[in-house]
C-alpha positions as semicolon CSV with decimal commas, in nm:
position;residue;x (nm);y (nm);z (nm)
1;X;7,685;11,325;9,837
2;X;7,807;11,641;9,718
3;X;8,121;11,648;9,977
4;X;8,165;11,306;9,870
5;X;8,143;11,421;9,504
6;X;8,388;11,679;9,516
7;X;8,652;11,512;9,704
8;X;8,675;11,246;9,489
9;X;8,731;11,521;9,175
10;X;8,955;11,687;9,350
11;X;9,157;11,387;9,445
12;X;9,153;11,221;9,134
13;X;9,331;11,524;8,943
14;X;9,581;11,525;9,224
15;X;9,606;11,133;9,182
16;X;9,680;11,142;8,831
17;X;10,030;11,292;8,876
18;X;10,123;11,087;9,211
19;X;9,947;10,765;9,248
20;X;10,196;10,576;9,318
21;X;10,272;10,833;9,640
22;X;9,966;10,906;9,777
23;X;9,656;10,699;9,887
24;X;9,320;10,874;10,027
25;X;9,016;10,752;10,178
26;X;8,664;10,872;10,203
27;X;8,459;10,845;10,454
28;X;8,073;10,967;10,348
29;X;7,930;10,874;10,697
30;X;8,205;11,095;10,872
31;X;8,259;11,364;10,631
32;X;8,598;11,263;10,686
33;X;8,916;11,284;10,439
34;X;9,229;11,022;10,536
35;X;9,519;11,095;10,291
36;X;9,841;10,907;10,351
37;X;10,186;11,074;10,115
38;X;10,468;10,795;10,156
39;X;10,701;10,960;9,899
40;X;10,856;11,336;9,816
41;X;10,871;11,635;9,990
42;X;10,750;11,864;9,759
43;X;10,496;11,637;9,614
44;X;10,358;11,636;10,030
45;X;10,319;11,995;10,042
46;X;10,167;12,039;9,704
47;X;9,914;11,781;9,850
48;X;9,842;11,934;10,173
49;X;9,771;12,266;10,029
50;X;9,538;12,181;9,799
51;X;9,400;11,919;10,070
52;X;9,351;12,268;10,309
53;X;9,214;12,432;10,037
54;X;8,926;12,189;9,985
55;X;8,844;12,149;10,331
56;X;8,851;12,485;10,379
57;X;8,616;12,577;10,134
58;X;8,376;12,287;10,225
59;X;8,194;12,276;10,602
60;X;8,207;11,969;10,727
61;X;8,454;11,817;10,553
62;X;8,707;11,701;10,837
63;X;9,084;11,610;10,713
64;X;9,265;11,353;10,907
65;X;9,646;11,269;10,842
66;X;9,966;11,265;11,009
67;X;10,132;11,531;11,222
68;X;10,398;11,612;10,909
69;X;10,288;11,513;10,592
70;X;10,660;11,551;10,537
71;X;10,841;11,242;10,653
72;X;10,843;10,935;10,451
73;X;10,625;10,643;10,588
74;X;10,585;10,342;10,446
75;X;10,321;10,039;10,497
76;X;10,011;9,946;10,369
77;X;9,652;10,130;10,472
78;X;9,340;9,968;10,617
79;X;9,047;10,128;10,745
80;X;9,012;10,272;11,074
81;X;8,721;10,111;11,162
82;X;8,872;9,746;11,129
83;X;9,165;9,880;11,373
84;X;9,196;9,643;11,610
85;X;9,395;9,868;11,829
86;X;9,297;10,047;12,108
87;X;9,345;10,448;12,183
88;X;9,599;10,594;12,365
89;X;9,437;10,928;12,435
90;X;9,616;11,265;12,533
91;X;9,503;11,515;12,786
92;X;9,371;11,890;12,714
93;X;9,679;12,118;12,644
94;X;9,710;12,354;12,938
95;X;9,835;12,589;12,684
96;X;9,907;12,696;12,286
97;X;10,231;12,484;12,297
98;X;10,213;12,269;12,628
99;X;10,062;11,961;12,773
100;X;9,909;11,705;12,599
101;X;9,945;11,617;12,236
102;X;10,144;11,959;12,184
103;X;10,493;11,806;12,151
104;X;10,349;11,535;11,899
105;X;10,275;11,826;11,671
106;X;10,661;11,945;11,725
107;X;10,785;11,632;11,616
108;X;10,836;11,513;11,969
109;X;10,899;11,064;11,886
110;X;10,781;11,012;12,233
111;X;10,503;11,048;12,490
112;X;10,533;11,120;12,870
113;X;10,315;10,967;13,115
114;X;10,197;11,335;13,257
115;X;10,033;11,394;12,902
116;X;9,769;11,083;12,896
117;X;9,470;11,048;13,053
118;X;9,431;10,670;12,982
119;X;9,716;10,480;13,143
120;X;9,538;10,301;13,362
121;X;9,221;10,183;13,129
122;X;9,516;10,020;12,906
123;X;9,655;9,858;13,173
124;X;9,302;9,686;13,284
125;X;9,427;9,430;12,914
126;X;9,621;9,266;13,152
127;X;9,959;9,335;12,865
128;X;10,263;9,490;12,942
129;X;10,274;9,638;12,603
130;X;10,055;9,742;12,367
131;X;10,029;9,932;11,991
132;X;9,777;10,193;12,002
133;X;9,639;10,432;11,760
134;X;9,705;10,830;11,958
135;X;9,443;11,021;11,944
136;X;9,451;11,398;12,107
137;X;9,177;11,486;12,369
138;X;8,925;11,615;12,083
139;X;8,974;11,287;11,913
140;X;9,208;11,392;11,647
141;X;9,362;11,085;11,503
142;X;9,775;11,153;11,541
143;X;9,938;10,802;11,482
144;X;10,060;10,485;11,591
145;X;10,245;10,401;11,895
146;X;10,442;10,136;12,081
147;X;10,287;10,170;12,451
148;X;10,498;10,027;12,753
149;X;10,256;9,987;13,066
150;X;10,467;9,844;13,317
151;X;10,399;9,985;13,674
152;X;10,771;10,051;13,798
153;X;10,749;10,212;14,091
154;X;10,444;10,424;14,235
155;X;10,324;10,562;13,924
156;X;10,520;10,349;13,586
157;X;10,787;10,395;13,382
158;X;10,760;10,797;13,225
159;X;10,796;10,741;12,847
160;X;10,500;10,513;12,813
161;X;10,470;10,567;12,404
162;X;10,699;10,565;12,118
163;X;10,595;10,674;11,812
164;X;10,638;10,479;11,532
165;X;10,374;10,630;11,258
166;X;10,196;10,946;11,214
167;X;9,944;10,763;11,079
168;X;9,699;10,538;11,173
169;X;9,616;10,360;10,860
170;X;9,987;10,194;10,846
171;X;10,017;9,859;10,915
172;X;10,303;9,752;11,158
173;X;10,451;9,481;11,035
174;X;10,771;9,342;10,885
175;X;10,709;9,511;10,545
176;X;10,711;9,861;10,724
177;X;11,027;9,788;10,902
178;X;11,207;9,682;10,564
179;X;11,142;9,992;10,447
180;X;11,289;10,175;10,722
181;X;11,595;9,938;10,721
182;X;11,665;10,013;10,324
183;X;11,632;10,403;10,433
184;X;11,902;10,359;10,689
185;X;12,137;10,126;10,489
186;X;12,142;10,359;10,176
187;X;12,184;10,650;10,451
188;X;12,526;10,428;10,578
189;X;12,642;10,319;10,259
190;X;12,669;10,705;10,154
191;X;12,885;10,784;10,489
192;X;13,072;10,428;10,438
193;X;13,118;10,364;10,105
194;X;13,322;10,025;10,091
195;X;13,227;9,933;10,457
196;X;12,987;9,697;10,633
197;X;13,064;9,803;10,997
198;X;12,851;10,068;11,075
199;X;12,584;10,155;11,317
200;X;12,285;10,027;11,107
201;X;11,978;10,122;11,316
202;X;12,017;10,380;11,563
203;X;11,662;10,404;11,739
204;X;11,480;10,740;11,658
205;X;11,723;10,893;11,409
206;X;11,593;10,598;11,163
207;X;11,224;10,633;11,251
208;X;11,267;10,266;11,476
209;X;11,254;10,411;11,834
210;X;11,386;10,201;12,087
211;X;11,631;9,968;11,902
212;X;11,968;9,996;11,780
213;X;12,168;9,756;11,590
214;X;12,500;9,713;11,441
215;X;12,638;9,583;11,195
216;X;12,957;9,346;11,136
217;X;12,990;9,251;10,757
218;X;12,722;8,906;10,750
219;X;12,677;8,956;11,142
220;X;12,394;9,197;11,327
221;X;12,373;9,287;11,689
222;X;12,020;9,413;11,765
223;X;11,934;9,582;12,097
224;X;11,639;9,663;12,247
225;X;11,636;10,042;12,462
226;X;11,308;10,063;12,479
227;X;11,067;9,758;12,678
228;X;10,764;9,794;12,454
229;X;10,984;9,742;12,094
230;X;11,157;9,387;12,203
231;X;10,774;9,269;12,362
232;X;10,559;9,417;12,060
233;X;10,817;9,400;11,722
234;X;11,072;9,229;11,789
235;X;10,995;8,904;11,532
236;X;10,889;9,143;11,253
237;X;11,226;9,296;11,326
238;X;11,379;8,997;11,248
239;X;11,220;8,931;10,982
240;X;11,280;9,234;10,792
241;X;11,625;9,245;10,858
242;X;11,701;8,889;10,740
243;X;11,484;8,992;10,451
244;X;11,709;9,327;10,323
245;X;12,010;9,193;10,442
246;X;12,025;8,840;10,452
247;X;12,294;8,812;10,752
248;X;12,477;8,502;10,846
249;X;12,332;8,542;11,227
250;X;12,175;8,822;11,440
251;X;12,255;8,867;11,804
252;X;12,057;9,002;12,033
253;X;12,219;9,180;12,315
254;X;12,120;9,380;12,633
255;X;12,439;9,619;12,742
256;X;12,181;9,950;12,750
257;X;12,171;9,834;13,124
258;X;12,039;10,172;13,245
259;X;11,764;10,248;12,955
260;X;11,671;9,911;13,030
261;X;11,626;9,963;13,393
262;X;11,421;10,284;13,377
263;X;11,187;10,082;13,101
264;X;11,144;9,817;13,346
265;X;11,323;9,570;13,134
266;X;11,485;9,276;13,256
267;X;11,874;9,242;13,173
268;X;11,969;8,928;13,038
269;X;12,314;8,746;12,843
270;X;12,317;8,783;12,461
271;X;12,177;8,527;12,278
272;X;12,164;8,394;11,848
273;X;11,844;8,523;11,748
274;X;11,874;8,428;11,366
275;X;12,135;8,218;11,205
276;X;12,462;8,054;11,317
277;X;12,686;8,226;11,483
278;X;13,112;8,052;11,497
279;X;13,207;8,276;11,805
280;X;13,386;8,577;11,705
281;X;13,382;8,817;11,362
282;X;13,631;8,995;11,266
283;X;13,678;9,339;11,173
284;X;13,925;9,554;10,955
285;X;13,932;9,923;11,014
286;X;14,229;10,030;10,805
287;X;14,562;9,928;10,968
288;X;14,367;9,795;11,296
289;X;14,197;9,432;11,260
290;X;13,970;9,339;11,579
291;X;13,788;9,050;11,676
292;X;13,553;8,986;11,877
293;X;13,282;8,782;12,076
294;X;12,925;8,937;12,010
295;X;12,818;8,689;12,273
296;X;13,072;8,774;12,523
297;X;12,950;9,012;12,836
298;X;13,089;9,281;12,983
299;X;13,151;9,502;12,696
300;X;12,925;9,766;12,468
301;X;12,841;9,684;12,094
302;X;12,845;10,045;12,028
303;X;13,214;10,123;12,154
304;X;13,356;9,984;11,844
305;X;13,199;10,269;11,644
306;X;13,201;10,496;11,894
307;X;13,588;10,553;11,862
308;X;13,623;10,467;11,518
309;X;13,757;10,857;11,517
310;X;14,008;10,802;11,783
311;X;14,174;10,525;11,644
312;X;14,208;10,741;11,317
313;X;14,431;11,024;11,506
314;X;14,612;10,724;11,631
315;X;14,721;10,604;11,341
316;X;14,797;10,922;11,215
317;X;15,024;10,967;11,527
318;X;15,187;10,636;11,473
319;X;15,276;10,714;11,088
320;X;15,453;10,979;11,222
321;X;15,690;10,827;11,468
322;X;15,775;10,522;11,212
323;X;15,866;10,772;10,981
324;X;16,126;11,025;11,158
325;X;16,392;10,964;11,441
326;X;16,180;10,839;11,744
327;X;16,281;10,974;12,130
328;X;16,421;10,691;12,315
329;X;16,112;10,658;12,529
330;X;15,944;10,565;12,185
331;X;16,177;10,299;12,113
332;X;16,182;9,903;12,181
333;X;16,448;9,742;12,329
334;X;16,683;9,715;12,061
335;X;16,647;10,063;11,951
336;X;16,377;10,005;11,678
337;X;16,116;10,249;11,655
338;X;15,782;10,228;11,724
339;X;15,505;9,998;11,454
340;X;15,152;10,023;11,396
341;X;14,972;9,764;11,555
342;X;14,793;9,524;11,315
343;X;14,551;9,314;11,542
344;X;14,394;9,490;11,819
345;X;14,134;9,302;12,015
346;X;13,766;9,500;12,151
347;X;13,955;9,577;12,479
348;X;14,228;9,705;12,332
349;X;14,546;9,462;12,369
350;X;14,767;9,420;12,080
351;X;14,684;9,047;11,984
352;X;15,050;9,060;11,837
């Protein structure tokens, strides 16, 4: 057709300096134009201008892509038609910038019960969670989702999606979360040169809402914040992290006790997911050594890293006493002054 015709010119000049960043798709029946950009920011907007441009200047040419052409995605593409996922459908805005799908086109990761209209056709599968494509009320296509449909309560739990592509040609598989993973570990080996205890996957901020997961040198600890991640992708997970990191185990534990609870997620004790796990790693931060039980209850995986910063001004604090006159209320028994501590356990006691 001559839509058809020109879209494909158009594209193909554009191709020639990007293929390996940008994939389109056209649909003749539809009038429709699917572009996916995977790649760099200026490269994106060079794309979507001239992708406005030529749907501008053609009616009925429709183009269909992601609510920021901006952020990287990765995956592979696959026709709409053969999506074998249903729709998660928004309301009507009740005005320019409120209601329905208009924090999805702020960059908003998640979606609030009050702003669907099909909660309760979803929940007629019979699944507590389920991927959908989103789709606004006018049926503009606005990505993939991770939908928790538990019923807690009168009404259900009041994030019901999590957004995990603005796209709905990406597969979701173990591929896609790889390439998240190598994002965030190039992102933590810039902040940590030289270490390999570091927060690792910290839910939204990495583009995998509703997990987090730590790392201990050969030894992960994966959590799950959010119901509808450890039901719908929690293998492919797995999988992707044994495949970038290749860790000696991966534990899986549950200490987000009160995200859990409002996600209508059952608490239960650690357990080895992946891999053998001794009881205990062991971690050097410095002049402080811990160990520690990743299956052990009763204690946060987080904490660790959490006051990485205050152990810092204690050690600063400590050089300074061991090297000057101490007060007597700094001094042991025999008079000798105070020493850094070289084993501390998780809870704090020197081990010493």
């Amino acid at each position: 057709s001559k839509h058809g015709a020109l879209s494909l010119n158009v594209f193909a000049s554009l191709t020639s300096a990007i293929s390996p960043h940008l994939l389109v798709q056209y649909n003749a029946a539809s009038s429709t134009i699917r572009y996916h950009i995977d790649f760099i920011p200026d490269d994106a907007t060079h794309v979507m201008m001239m992708c406005t441009a030529l749907t501008g200047a053609r009616n009925g040419l429709k183009l269909c892509g992601g609510r920021s052409a901006r952020r990287a995605m990765g995956g592979q593409l696959r026709p709409r038609e053969q999506s074998p996922r249903p729709i998660l459908r928004m309301l009507p805005r009740t005005g320019k910038a409120k209601g329905g799908d208009a924090r999805l086109q702020q960059q908003m990761p998640w979606i609030f019960r009050n702003e669907v209209s099909n909660v309760e056709e979803l929940r007629v599968l019979g699944r507590t969670a389920v991927l959908a494509d989103v789709e606004s009320s006018d049926g503009v296509e606005l990505g993939v989702a991770m939908c928790n449909l538990a019923k807690g309560g009168s009404t259900g739990v009041n994030i019901v999606g999590r957004m995990l592509s603005d796209n709905v040609t990406t597969e979701i598989n173990s591929d896609f979360f790889a390439l998240r993973i190598r994002r965030a570990l190039e992102h933590r080996e810039r902040l940590f040169p030289g270490s390999g205890h570091y927060r690792l996957i910290n839910g939204e901020g990495d583009f995998i809402p509703g997990v987090i997961c730590d790392r201990y040198e050969d030894v992960l600890c994966l959590q799950f914040t959010a119901l509808a991640a450890e039901i719908l992708i929690r293998e492919a997970l797995l999988d992707a992290l044994e495949a970038v990191l290749s860790p000696r185990a991966i534990i899986v534990r549950y200490d987000v006790r009160d995200d859990r609870t409002l996600e209508s997620a059952a608490i239960r004790v650690p357990e080895v997911a992946r891999g053998s796990y001794d009881g205990h790693v062991e971690i050097v931060d410095g002049d402080f050594v811990f160990q520690a039980d990743l299956l052990a209850e009763g204690w946060s995986s987080g904490a660790y890293f959490a006051e990485r910063h205050l152990r810092t001004l204690v050690v600063g604090e400590l050089d300074e006493l061991g090297g000057r006159a101490t007060p007597a209320a700094c001094r042991g028994p025999t008079g000798s002054t105070v020493t850094k501590p070289k084993v501390l356990s998780f809870f704090g006691e020197s081990l010493e």
